[in-house]
C-alpha positions as CSV (number, residue, x, y, z in Angstrom):
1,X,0.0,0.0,0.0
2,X,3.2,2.2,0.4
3,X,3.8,2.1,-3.2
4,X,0.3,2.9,-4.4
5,X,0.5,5.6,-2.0
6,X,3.8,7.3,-3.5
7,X,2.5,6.6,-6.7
8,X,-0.8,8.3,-6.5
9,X,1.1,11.5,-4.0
10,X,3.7,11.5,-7.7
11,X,1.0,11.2,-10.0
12,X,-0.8,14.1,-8.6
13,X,1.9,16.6,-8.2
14,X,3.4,15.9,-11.6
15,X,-0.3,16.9,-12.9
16,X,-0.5,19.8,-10.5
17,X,3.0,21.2,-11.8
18,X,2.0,20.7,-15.4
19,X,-1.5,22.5,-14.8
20,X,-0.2,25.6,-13.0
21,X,2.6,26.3,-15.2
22,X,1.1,25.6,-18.7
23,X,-2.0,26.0,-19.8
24,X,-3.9,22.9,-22.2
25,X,-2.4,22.0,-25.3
26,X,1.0,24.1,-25.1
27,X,4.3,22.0,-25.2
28,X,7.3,21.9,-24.0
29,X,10.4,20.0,-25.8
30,X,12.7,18.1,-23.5
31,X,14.5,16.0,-26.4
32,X,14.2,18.1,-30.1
33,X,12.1,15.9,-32.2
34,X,11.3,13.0,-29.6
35,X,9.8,13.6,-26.4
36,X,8.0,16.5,-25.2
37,X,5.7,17.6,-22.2
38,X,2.8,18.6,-23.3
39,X,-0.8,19.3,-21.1
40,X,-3.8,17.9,-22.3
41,X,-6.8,16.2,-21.0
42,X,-8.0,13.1,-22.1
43,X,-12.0,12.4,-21.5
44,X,-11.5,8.8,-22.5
45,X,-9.2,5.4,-21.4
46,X,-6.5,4.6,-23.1
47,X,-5.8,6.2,-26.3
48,X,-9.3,8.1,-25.8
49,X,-11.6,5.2,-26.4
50,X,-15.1,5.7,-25.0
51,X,-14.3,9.3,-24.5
52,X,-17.2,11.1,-22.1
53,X,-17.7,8.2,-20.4
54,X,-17.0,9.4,-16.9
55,X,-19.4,7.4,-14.5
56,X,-18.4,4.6,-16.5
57,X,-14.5,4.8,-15.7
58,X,-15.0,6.1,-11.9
59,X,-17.4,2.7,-11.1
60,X,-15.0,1.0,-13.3
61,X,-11.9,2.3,-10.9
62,X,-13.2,1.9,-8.1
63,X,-14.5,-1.6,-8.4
64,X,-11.1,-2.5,-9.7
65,X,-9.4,-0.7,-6.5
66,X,-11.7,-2.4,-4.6
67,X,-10.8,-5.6,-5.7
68,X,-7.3,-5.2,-5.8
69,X,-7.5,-4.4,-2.1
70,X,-9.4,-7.8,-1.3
71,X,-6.9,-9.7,-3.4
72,X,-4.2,-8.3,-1.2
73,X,-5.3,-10.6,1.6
74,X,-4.8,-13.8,-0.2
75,X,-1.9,-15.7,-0.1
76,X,-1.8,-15.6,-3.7
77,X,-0.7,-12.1,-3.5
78,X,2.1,-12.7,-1.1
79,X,4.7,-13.3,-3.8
80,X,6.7,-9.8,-3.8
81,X,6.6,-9.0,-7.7
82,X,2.5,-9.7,-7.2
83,X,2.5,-6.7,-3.8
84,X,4.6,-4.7,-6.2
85,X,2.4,-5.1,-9.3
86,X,-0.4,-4.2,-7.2
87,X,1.1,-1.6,-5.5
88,X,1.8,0.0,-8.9
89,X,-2.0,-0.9,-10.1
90,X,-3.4,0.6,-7.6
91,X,-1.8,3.7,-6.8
92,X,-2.0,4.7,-11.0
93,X,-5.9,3.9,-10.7
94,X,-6.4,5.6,-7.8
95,X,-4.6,8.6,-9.4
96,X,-6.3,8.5,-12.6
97,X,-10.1,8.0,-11.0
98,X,-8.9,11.4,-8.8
99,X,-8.2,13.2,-12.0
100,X,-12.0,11.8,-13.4
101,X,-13.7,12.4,-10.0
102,X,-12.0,16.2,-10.0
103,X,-12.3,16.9,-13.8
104,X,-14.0,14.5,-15.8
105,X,-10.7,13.9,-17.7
106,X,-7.6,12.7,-16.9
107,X,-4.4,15.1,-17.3
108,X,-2.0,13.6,-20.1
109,X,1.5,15.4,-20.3
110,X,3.9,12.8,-21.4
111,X,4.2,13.0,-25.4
112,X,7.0,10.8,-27.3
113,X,7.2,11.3,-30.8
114,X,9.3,10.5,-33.8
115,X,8.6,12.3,-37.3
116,X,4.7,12.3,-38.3
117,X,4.0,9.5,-35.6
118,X,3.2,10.2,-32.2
119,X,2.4,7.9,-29.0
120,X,-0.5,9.3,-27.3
121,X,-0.1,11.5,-24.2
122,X,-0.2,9.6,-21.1
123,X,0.8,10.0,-17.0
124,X,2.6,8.4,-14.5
125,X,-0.6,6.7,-13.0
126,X,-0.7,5.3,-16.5
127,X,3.3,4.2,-16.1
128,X,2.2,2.4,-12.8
129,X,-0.8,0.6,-14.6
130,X,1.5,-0.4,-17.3
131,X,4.3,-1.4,-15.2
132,X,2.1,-3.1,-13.3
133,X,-0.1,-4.9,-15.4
134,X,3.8,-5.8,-17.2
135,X,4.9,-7.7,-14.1
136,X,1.8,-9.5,-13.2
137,X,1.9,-11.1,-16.5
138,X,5.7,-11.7,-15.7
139,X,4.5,-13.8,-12.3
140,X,1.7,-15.1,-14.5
141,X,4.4,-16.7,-16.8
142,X,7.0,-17.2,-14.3
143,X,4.8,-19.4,-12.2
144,X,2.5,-21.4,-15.0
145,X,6.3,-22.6,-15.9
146,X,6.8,-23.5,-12.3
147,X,3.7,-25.3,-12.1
148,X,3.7,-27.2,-15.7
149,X,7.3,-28.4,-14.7
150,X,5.8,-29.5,-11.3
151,X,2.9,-31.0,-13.0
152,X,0.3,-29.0,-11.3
């Protein structure tokens, strides 16, 4: 719960710096021609699919908190990449469903680029979810090889 905790208290500052020192849509290059900050809000999930659909994502967060939470008192989750993954999970939903619950749109800033293509604007709550969602898919793996090689 530590790490959801410093990675919601991160989330939210980084937002809070980019908010009160640019306003939406203006950009800042940090590598010429790659990577830029740049503010904008996205009313959608990922990529800004099912865009205005607020209610939806804040009963969609917090049932997933929610969850996450109750798995944390299984043993299943004992295993220290699964805390960690959840830790990461949680604290980047928690700070995305603040943005929706505050806004109605999550505050994007990070923009990586490369000639006409761009990756679309995200956060570091979306770094945690992504990270996170990464290494439980790692345990995943890690331990149905354990288990097929056991023969369970």
């Amino acid at each position: 719960m530590i790490l959801a905790v410093v990675v919601l208290v991160l989330d939210q500052l980084t937002k809070w710096l980019v908010m009160t020192r640019m306003t939406e849509f203006s950009q800042i290059p940090v590598i010429e021609g790659f990577f830029s900050i740049q503010y904008v809000r996205n009313p959608g999930a990922a990529f800004g699919m099912l865009a205005d659909q607020r209610w939806l994502f804040i009963s969609v967060s917090i049932a997933a908190i929610a969850g996450m939470i109750y798995f944390l008192r299984h043993p299943e989750s004992r295993a220290g990449i699964v805390r960690l993954a959840l830790g990461l999970l949680i604290g980047g939903a928690a700070g995305n469903l603040v943005d929706r619950i505050r806004f109605g749109k999550v505050v994007d800033f990070f923009l990586f680029y490369w000639r006409d293509y761009s990756f679309p604007n995200f956060n570091v709550a979306d770094i945690g979810i992504t990270v996170g969602v990464g290494l439980f898919i790692l345990h995943l793996m890690l331990t149905g090889e354990k288990h097929q090689r056991e023969g369970i």
